[in-house]
C-alpha positions in Angstrom: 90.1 100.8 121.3 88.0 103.1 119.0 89.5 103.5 115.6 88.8 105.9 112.6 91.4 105.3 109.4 91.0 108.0 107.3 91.4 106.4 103.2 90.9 103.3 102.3 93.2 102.7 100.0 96.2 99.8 99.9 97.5 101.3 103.6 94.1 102.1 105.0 92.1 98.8 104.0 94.9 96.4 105.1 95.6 98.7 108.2 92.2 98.8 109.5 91.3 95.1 108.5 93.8 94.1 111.0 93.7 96.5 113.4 89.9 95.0 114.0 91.3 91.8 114.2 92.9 92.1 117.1 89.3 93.5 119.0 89.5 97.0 117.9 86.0 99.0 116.6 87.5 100.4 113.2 85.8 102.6 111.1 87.0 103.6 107.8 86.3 106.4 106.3 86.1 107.4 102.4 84.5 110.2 100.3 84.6 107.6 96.8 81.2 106.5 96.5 81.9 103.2 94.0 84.8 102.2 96.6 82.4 102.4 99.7 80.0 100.8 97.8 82.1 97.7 97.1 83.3 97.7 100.7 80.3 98.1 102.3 78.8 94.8 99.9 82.0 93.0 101.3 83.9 92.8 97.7 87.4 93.9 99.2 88.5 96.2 95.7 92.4 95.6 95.8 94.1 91.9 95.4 96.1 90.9 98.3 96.2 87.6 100.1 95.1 86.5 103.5 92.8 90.1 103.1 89.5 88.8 102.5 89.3 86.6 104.9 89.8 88.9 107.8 87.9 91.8 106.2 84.7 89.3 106.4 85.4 88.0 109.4 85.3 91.3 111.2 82.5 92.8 109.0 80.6 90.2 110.6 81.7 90.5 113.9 80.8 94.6 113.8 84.5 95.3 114.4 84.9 96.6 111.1 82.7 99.6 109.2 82.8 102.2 106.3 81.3 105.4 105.8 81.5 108.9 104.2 80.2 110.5 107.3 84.0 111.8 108.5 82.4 113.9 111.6 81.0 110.7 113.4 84.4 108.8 112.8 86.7 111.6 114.4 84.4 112.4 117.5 84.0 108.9 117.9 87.4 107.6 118.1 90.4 107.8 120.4 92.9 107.4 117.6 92.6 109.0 114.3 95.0 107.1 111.2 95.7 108.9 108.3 96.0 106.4 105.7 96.1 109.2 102.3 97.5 109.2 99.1 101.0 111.4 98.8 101.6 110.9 95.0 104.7 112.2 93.2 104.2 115.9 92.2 106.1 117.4 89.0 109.3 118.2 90.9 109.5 114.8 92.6 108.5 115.9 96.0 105.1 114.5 98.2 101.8 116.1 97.6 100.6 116.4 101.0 97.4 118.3 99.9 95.4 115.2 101.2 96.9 115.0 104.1 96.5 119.2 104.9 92.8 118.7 103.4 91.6 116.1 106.2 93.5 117.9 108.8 91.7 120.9 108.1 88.4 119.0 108.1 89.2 117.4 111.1 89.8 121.0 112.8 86.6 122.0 111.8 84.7 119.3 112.8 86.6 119.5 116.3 86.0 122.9 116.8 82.3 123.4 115.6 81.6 120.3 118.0 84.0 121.9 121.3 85.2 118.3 121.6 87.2 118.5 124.6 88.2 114.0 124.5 92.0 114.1 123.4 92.7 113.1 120.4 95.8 111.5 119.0 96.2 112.2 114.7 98.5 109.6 113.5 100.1 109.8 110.1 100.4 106.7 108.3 101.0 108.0 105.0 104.5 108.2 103.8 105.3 112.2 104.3 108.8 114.1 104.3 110.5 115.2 107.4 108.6 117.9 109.2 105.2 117.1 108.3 104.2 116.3 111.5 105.2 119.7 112.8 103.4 121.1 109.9 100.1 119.6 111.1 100.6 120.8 114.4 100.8 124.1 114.1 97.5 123.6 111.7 95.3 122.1 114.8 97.0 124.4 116.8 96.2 127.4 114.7 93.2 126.3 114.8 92.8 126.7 118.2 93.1 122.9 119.4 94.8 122.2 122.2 94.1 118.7 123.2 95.9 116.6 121.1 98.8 115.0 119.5 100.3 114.8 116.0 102.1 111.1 115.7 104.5 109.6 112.9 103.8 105.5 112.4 104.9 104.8 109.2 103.9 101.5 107.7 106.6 99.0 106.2 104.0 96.8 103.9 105.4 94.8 101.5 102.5 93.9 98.8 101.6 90.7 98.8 102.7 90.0 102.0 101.0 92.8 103.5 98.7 91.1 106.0 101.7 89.4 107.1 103.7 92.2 107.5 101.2 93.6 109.4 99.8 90.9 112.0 103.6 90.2 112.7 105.7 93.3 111.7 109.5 93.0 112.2 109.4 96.3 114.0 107.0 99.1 114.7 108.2 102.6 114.7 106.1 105.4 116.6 107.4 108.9 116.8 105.4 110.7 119.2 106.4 113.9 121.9 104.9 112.9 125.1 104.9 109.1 127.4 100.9 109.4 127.3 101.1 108.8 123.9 103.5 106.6 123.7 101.9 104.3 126.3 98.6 104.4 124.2 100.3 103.7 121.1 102.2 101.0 122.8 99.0 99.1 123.8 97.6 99.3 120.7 100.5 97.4 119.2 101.4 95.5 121.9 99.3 92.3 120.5 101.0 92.6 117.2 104.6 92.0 118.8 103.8 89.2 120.9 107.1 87.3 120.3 109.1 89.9 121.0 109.8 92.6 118.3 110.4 95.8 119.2 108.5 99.0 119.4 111.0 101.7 118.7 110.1 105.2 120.1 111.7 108.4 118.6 110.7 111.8 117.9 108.4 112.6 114.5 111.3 113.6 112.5 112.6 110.6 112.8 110.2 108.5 112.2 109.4 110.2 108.9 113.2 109.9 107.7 112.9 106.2 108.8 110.6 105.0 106.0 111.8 107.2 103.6 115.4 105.9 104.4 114.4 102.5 104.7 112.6 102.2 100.7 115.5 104.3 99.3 118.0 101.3 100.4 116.5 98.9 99.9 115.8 100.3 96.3 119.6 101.1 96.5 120.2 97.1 96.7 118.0 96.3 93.6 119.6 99.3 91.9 122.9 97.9 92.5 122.7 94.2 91.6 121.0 95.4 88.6 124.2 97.5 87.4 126.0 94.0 88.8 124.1 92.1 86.4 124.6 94.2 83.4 128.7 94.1 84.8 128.8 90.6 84.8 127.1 89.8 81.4 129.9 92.2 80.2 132.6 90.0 81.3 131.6 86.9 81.0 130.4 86.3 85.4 127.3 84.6 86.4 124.9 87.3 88.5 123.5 84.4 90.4 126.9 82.7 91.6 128.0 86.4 92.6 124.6 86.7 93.9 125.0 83.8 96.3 128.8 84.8 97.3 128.1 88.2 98.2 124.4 87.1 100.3 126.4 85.1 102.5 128.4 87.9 104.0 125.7 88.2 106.9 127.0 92.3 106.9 125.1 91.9 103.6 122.6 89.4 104.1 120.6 87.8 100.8 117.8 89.6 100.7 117.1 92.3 98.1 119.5 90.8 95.7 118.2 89.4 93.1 118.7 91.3 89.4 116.2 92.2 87.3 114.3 94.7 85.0 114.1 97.7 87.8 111.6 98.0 90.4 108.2 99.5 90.6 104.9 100.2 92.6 103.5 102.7 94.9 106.4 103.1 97.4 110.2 103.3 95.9 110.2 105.1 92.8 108.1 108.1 94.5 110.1 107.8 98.0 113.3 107.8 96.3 112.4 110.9 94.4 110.8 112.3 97.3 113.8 111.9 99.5 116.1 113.5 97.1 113.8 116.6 96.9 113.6 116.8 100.4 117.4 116.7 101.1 118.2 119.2 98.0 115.5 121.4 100.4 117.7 121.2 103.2 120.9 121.9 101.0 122.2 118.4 102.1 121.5 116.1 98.8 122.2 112.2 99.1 123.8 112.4 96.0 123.7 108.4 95.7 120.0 108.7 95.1 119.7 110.3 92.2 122.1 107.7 90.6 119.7 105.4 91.8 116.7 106.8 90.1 118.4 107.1 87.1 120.0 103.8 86.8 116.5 102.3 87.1 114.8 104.3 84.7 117.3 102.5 81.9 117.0 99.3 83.4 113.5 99.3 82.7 114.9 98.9 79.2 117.0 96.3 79.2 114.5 93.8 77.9 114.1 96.1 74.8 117.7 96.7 74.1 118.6 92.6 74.8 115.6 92.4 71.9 116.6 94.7 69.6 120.1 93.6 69.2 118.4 90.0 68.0 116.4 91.2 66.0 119.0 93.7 64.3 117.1 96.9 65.4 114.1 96.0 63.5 111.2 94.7 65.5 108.8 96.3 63.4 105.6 94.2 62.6 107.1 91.5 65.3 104.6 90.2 68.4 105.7 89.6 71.5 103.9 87.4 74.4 104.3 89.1 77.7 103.8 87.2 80.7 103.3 89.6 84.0 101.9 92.8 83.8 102.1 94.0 88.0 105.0 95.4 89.5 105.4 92.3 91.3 104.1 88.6 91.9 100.5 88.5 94.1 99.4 91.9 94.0 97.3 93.6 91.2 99.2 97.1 91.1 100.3 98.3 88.3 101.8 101.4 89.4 105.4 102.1 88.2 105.3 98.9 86.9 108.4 98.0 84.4 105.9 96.2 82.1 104.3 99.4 81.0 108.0 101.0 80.1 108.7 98.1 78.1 105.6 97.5 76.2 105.0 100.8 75.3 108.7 100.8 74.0 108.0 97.8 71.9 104.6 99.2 70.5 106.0 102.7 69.7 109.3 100.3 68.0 105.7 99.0 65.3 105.8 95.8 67.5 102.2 94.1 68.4 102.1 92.9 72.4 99.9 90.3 73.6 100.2 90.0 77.6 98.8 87.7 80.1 98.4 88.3 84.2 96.9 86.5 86.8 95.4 89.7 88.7 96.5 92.9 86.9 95.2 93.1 83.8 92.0 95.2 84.8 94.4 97.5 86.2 96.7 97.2 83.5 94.2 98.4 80.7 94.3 102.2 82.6 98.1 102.5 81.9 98.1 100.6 78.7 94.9 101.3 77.3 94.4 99.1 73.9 97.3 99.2 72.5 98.4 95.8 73.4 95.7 92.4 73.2 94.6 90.7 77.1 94.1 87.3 77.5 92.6 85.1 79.4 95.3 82.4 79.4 98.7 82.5 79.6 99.2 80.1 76.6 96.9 81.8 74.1 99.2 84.8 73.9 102.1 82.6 73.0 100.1 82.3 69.6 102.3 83.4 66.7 104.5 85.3 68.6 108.2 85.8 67.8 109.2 85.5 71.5 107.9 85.2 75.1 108.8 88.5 77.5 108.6 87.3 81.3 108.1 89.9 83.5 106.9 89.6 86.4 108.0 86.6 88.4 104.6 84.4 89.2 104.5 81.5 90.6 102.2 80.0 87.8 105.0 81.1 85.5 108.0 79.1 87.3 107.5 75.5 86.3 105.3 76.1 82.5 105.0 73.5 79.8 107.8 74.3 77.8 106.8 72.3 74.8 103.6 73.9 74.5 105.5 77.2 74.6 107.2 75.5 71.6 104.6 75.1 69.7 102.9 78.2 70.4 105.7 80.6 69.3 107.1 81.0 65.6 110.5 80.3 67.5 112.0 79.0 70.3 112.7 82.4 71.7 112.5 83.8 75.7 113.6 87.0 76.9 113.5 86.4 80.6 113.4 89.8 82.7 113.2 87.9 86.3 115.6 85.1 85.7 112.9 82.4 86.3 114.4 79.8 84.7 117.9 77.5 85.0 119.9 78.7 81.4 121.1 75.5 81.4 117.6 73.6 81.4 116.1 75.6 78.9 118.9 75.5 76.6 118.5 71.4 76.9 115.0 72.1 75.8 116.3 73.9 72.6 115.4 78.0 73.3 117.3 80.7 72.6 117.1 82.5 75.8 118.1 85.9 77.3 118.1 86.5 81.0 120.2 89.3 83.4 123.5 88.9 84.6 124.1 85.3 83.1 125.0 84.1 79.8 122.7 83.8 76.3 121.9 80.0 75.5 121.1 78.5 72.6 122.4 80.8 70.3 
């Protein structure tokens, strides 16, 4: 099939990367010059792993292009992906003014041409309930007739995106009519070769299905975190509780795990946007909001652990921070815990040093230099009163502990991710912090 993905952001790049890779002619479309630019000299501009590989593989084979020229990629294609940016506005809801923009450029460019090919305008971006009707009656104002507004969300995880995509757990299409449908269906249909389903519904439904899905399972992290903070309270170990509770197969084990909040492009703004949305309708999911509060303050818990050590007075300490991205193998930095904390230490006269495997380029938008980058994750152990991990890398798992030692004034962790075994570490003489489980060492 002909392709155009509109964006080539996180969604569009991994989207129509794969989507080639299965024998589709994708073209993706952008109007940022440096991005194109870097795409178009095959230097894929986001980390993510597996991506490479197919994004030069079908660069090669001519499956795969990029352009500015928006006119040749929507006359050109059967389906049309909207892979745009819906960031956060003031009052919480989605900004869909990329998503209307491109819609109204695409009517233009339909009309001026009297294209008469059907066209099928999928949305890909993560939009509240009723955007697809929304669009419609934009094309149709505009006098279009032939065509089809679809909702196919995308369930991405980064890091695992390529993954996730080449062999999806489920694919959700919300579309009005069987031609669709049947299209959309045999564009997937090498994606769920082994058998996962392709569940059809109606727009509206589809759009509440992403949003609902990220607000739950950001209601699971939300949860165990308040867990954790319960259970350090009275004495429980989170990751015993953890292990009794994830064997219940109504709960399952995933999503458990305790920590210093979550982060990223896709559950702080979809929980907001959600609540927005259902305040709209005058039917508020009440639980939400607790959600989005509780995770703002446990982006904190790391401060307040280390400023009741260091008797509320961490000024003119340095800390080592290791982890600086929302999450282990990917480079974003959006939403990212890390930034909450370390500008909490800094603003508290504390000096941060911070090390990351990928994100530190990123990092330096959000942070700025207020804090020192380095190269190694060892060097910013130097003088430092204690070591902050953060985000849970691999690299970071199995470290050499006496080198830690030596690096840091004291033998001193504050563990956000609960990397390490308390009992191990207080064998190897730290004082160490973690969530939901007890202090060693002291």
């Amino acid at each position: 099939m002909k392709l155009a993905v509109i964006g080539t952001g996180y969604v569009g790049l991994v989207s129509g990367t794969c989507f080639a890779e299965m024998g589709n002619h994708v073209v993706c479309v952008d109007n940022d010059a440096n991005k194109l630019k870097l795409l178009n000299d095959r230097i894929v501009p986001i980390y993510e792993p597996g991506l490479e590989i197919l994004f030069n593989r079908n660069i090669e084979k001519k499956r795969l292009t990029f352009t500015d020229n928006l006119k040749i990629a929507v006359l050109e294609s059967e389906i049309i992906f909207l892979c745009l940016p819906t960031p956060q506005d003031d009052d919480g809801s989605a900004d869909l003014k990329y998503v209307y923009g491109v819609a109204d450029e695409i009517c233009k460019i339909l009309k001026e041409s009297k294209s008469g090919d059907f066209k099928i305008i999928v949305n890909k971006s993560t939009v509240p309930v009723g955007t697809a009707a929304s669009l419609t009656k934009i094309f149709e104002k505009a006098g279009q007739t032939n065509f089809e507004v679809v909702s196919n969300p995308e369930f991405l995880r980064e890091g695992f995106a390529v993954d996730d995509f080449m062999k999806p757990d489920r694919i959700v299409v919300g579309a009005r009519t069987r031609e669709v449908f049947e299209k959309m269906n045999a564009l997937y249909e090498p994606f769920v070769r082994q058998g996962n389903p392709i569940i059809e519904m109606e727009p509206e439904s589809s759009e509440v299905t992403k949003y609902a899905a990220n607000s739950y399972l950001a209601m699971r992290i939300t949860y165990m975190n308040e867990l954790a903070n319960f259970c350090e309270s009275v004495g429980a170990n989170v990751d015993l509780v953890r292990k009794g509770i994830g064997a219940d197969t109504r709960i399952g084990k995933r999503f458990l795990f305790p920590g210093i909040g979550y982060g990223g492009s896709c559950f702080p703004k979809d929980v907001n946007a959600l609540i927005r949305t259902s305040n709209d309708y005058n039917s508020p999911i009440r639980l939400l909001k607790v959600v989005d509060e509780v995770n703002k303050l446990q982006k904190l818990i790391l401060v307040k652990k280390i400023l009741k050590y260091f008797n509320d007075d961490i000024n003119g300490k340095k800390f080592a921070v290791w982890g600086l991205a929302f999450k282990p193998n990917t480079d974003d930095m959006r939403e990212a815990p890390a930034i909450v904390i370390i500008k909490e230490l800094v603003r508290l006269g504390a000096t941060v040093s911070a090390y990351d495997p990928a994100a530190m380029e990123n990092a330096k938008y959000y942070l700025k230099n207020i804090i020192e980058y380095s190269p190694n994750q060892y060097d910013v152990l130097k003088g430092a009163d204690a070591l902050l991990t953060v985000t849970e890398w691999n690299e970071f798992r199995n470290p050499d502990f006496e080198r830690i030692r030596e690096q840091l004034k004291s033998p001193l962790i504050f563990d956000g991710r609960n990397i390490y075994d308390p009992k191990k570490i207080e064998e190897l003489g730290f004082v160490y912090f973690s969530i939901g489980r007890k202090t060693v060492g002291l």
